[in-house]
N, CA, C and O atoms as a DFTB+ gen file, in Angstrom:
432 C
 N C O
     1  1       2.115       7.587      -7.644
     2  2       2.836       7.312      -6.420
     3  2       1.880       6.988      -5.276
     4  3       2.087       6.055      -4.499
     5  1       0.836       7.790      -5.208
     6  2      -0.652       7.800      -4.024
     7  2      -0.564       6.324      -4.000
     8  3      -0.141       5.840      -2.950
     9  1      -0.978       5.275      -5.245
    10  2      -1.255       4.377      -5.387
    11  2       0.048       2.746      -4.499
    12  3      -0.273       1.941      -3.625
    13  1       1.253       2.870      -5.155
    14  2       2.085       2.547      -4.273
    15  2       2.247       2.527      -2.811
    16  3       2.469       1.542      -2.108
    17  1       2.084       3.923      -2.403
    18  2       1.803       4.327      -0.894
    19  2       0.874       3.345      -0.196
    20  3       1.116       2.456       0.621
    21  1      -0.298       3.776      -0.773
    22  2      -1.294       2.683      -0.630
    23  2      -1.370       1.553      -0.603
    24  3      -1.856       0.972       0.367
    25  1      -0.667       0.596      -2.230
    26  2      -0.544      -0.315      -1.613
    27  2       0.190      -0.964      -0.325
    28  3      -0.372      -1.780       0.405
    29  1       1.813      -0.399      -0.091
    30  2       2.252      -0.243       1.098
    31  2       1.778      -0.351       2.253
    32  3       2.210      -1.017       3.195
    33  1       0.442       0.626       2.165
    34  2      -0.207       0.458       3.999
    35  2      -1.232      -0.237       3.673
    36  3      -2.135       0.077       4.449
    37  1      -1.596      -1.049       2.911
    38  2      -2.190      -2.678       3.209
    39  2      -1.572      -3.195       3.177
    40  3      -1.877      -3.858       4.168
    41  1      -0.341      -3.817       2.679
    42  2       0.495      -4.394       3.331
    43  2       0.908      -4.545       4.626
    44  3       1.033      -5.613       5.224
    45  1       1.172      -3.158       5.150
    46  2       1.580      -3.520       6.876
    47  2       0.129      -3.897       7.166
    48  3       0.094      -4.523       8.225
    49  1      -1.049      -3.754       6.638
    50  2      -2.099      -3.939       7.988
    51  2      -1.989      -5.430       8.164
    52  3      -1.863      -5.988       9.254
    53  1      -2.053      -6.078       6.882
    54  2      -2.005      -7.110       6.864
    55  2      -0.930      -7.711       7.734
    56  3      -1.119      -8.672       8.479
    57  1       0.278      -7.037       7.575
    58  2       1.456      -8.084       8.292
    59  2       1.904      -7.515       9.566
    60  3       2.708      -8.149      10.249
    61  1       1.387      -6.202      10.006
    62  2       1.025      -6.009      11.712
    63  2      -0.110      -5.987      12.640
    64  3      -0.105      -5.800      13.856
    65  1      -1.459      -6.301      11.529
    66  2      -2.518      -6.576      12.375
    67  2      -2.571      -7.931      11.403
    68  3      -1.560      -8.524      11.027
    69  1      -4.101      -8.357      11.028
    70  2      -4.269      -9.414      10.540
    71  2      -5.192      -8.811       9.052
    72  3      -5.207      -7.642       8.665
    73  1      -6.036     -10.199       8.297
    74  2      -6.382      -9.806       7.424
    75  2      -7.914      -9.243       7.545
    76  3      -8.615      -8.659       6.719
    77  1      -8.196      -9.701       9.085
    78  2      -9.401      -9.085       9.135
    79  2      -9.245      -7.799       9.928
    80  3     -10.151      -7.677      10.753
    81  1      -8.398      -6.840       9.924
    82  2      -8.073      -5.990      10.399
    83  2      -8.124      -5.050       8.544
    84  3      -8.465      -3.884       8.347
    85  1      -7.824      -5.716       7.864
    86  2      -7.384      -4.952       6.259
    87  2      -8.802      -5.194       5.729
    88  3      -9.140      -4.565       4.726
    89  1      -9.583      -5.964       6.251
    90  2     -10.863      -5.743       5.869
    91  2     -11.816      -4.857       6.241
    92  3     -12.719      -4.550       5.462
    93  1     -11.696      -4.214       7.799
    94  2     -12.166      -3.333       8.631
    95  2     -11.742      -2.143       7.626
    96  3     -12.501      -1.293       7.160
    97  1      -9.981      -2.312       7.338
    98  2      -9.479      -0.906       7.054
    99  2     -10.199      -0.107       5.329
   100  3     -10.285       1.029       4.861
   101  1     -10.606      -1.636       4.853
   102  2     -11.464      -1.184       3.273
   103  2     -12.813      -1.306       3.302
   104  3     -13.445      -1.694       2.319
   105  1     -13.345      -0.994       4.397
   106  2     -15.123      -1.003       4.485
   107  2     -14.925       0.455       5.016
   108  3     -15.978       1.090       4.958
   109  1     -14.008       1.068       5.450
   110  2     -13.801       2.307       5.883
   111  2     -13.009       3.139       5.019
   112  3     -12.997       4.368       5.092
   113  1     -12.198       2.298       4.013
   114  2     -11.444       3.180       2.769
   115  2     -12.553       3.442       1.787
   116  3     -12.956       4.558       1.458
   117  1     -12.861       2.641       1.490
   118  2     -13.388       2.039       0.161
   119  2     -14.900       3.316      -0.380
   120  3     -15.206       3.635      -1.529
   121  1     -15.471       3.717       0.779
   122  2     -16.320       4.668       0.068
   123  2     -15.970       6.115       0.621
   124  3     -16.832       6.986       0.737
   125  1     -14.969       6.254       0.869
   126  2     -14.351       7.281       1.042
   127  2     -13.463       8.244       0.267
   128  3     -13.710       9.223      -0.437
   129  1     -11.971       7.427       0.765
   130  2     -11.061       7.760      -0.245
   131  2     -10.792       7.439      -1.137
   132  3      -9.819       8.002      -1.639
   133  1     -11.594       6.138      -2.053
   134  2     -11.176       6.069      -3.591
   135  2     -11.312       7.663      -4.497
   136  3     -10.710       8.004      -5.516
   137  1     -11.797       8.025      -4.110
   138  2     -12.587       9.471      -4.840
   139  2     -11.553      10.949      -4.308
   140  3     -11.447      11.985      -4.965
   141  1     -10.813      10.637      -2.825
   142  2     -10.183      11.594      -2.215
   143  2      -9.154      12.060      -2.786
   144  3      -8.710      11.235      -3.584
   145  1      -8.467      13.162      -2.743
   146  2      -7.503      13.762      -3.664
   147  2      -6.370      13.826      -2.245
   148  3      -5.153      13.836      -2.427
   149  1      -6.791      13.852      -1.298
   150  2      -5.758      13.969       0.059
   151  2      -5.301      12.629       0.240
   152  3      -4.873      12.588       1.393
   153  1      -5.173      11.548      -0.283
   154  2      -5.621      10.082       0.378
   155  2      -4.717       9.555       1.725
   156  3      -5.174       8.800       2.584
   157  1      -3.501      10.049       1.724
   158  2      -2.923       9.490       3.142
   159  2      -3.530      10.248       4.757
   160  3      -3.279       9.711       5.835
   161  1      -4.266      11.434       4.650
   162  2      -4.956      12.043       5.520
   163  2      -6.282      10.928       5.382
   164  3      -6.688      10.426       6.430
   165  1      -6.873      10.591       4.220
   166  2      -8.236       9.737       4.561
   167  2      -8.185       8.303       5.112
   168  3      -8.966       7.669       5.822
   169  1      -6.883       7.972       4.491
   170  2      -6.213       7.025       4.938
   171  2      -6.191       6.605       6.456
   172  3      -6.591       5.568       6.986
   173  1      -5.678       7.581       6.924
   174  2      -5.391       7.793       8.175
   175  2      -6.384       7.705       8.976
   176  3      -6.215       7.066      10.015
   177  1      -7.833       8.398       8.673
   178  2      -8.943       8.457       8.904
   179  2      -9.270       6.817       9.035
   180  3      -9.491       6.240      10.100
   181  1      -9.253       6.325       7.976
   182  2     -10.182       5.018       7.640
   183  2      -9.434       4.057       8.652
   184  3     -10.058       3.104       9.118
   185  1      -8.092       4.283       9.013
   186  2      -7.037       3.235       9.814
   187  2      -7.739       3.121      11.074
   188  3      -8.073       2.072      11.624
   189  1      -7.909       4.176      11.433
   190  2      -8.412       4.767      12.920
   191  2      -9.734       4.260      13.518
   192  3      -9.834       3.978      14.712
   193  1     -11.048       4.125      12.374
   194  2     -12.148       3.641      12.330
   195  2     -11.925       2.263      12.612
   196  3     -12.423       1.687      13.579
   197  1     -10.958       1.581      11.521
   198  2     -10.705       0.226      11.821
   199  2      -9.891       0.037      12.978
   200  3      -9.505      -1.121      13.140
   201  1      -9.440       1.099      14.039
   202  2      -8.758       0.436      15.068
   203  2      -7.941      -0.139      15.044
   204  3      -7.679      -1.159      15.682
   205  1      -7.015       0.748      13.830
   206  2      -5.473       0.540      13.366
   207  2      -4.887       1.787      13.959
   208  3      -5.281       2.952      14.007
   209  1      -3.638       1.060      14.468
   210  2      -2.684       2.868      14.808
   211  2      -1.815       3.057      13.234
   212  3      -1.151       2.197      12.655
   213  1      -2.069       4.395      12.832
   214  2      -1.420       4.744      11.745
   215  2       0.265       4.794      12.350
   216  3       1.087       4.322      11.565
   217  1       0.640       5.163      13.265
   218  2       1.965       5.515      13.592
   219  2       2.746       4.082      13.288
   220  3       3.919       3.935      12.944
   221  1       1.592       2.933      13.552
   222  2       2.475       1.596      13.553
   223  2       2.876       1.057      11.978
   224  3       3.859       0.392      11.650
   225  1       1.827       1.551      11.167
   226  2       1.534       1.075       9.821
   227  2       2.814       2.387       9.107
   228  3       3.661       1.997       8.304
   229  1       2.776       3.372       9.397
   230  2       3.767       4.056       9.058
   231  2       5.084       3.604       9.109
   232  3       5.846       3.518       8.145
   233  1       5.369       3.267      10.480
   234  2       6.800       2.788      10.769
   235  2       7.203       1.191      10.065
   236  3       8.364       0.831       9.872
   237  1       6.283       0.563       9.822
   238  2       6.092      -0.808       8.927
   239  2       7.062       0.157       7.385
   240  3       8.282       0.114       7.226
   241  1       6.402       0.665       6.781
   242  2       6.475       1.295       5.638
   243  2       8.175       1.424       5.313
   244  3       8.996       0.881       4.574
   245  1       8.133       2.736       6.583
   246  2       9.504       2.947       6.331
   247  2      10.579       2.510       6.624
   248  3      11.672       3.069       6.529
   249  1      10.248       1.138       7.123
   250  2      11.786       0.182       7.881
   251  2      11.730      -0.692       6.116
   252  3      12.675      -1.359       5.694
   253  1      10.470      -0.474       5.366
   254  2      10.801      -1.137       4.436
   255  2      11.786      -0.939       2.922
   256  3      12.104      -1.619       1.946
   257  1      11.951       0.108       3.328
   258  2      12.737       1.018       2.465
   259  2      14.650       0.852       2.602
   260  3      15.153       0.999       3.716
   261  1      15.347       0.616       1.656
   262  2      16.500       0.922       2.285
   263  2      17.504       1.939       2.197
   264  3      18.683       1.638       2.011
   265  1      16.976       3.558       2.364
   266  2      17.607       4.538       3.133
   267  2      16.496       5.234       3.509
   268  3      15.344       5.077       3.106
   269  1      17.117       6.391       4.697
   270  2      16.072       7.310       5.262
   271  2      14.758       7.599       4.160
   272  3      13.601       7.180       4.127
   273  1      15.529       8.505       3.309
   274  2      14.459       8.955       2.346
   275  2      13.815       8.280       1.133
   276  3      14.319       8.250       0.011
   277  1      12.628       7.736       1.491
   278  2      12.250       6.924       0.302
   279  2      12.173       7.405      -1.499
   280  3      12.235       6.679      -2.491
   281  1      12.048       8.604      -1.413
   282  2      12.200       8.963      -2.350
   283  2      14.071       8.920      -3.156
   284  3      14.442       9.544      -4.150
   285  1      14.796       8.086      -2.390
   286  2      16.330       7.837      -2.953
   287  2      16.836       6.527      -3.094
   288  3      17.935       6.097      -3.446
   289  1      15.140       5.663      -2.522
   290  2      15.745       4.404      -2.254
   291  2      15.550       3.334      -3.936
   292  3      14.809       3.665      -4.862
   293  1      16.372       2.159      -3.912
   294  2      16.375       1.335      -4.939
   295  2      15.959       0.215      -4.693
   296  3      16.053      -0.765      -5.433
   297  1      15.135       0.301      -2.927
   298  2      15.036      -1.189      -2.877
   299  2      13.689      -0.907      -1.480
   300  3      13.761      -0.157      -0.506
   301  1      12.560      -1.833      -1.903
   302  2      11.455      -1.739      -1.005
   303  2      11.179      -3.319      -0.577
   304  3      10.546      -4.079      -1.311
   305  1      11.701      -3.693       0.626
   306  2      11.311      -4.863       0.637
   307  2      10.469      -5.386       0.544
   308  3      10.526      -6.516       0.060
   309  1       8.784      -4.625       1.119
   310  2       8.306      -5.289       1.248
   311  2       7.252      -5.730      -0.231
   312  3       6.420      -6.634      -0.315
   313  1       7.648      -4.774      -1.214
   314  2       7.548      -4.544      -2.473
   315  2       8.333      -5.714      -3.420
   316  3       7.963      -6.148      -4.511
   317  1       9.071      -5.939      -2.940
   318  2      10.099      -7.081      -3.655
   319  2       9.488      -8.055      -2.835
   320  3       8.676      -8.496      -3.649
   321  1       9.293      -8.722      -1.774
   322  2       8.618      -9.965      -1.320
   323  2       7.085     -10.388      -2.090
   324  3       6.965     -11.555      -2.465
   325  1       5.982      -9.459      -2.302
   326  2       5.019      -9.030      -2.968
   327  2       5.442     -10.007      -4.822
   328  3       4.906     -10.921      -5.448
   329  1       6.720      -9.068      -5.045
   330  2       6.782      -9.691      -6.690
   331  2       7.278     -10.834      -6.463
   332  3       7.023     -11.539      -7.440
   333  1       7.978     -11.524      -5.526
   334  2       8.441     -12.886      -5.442
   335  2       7.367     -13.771      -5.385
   336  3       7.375     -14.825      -6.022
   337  1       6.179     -13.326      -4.468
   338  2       5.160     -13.858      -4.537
   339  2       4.047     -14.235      -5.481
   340  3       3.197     -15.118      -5.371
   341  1       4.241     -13.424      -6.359
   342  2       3.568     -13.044      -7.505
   343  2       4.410     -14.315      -8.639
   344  3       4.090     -15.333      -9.253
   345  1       5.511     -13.555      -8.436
   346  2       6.654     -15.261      -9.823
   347  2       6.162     -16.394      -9.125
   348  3       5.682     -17.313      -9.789
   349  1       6.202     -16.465      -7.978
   350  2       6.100     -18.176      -7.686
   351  2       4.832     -18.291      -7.846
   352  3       4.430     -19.446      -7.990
   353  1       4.039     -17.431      -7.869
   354  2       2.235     -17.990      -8.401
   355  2       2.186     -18.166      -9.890
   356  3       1.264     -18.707     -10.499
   357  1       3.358     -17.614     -10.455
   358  2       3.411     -17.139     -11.717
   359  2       2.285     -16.200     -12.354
   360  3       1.723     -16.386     -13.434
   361  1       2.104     -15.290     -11.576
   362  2       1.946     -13.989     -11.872
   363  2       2.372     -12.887     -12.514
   364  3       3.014     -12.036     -11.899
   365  1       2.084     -12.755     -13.790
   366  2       3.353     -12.026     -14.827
   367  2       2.940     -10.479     -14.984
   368  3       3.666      -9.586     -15.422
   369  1       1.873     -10.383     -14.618
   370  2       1.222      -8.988     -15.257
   371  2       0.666      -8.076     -13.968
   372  3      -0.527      -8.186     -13.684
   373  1       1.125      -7.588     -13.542
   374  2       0.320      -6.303     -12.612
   375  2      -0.605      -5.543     -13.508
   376  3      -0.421      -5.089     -14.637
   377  1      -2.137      -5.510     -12.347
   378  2      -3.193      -4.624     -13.228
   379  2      -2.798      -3.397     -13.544
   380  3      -1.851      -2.842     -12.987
   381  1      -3.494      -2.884     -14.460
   382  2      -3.008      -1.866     -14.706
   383  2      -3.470      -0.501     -13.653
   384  3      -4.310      -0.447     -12.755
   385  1      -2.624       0.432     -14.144
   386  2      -2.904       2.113     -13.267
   387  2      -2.868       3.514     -13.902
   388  3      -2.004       4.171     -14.484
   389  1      -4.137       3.705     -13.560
   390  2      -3.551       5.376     -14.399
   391  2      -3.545       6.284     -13.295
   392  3      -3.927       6.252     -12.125
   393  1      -2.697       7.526     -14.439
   394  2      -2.216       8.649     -13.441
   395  2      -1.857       9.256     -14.772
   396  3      -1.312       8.805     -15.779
   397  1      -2.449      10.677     -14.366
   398  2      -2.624      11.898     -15.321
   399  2      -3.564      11.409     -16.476
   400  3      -3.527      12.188     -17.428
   401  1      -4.432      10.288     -16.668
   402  2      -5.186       9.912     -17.453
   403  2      -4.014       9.150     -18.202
   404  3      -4.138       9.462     -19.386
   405  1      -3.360       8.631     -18.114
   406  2      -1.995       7.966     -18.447
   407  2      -2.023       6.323     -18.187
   408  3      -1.304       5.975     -17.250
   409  1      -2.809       5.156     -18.936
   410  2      -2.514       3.926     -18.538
   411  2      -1.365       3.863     -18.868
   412  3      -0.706       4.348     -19.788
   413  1      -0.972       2.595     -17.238
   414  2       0.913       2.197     -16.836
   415  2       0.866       0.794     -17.244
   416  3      -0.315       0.648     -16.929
   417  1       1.192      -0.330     -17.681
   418  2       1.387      -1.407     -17.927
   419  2       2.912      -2.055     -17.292
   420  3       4.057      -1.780     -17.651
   421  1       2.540      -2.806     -16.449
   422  2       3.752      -3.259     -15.859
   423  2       4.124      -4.585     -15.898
   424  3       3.450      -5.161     -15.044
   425  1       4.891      -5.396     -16.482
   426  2       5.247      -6.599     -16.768
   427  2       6.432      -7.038     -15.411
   428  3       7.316      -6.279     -15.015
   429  1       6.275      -7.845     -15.099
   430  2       8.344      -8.366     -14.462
   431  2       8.657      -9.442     -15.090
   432  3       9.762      -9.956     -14.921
């Protein structure tokens, strides 16, 4: 799930700051929290360095969702724009992810 999250808040940086704002934000992630077990606290950290407001990248997140609690929702927009983007490149395969030592293989 960490991972999702994540991708999520590069997404908003990208689409409420710019892309050189998401580059600031992974010269400040990148030798940090790949390794972190807290990651939305380092996260938060690394946003801040880059002279991102987390409150804004947060609220990006959750307007993307459609109900309050994301954990009930069936639909992430900005997650579904992402795979549209992906078919029209014809992009079939998301890399893979593990979790619990568990490779995920994801096709659409």
């Amino acid at each position: 799930m960490d991972a999702i999250w994540e991708d999520l808040r590069q997404i908003c940086i990208i689409r409420e700051y710019s892309i050189d704002y998401w580059w600031k934000y992974m010269m400040a992630y990148e030798p940090t929290c790949i390794l972190e077990s807290l990651i939305e606290e380092c996260s938060n950290a690394a946003m801040e360095k880059a002279e991102i407001i987390p409150q804004v990248i947060n609220e990006c997140i959750q307007s993307s969702f459609d109900t309050i609690n994301p954990n009930e929702c069936t639909k992430n927009t900005l997650l579904e724009r992402e795979g549209e983007i992906l078919m029209s490149d014809r992009v079939y395969v998301f890399p893979d992810i593990k979790i619990n030592n568990f490779t995920y293989r994801v096709t659409l």
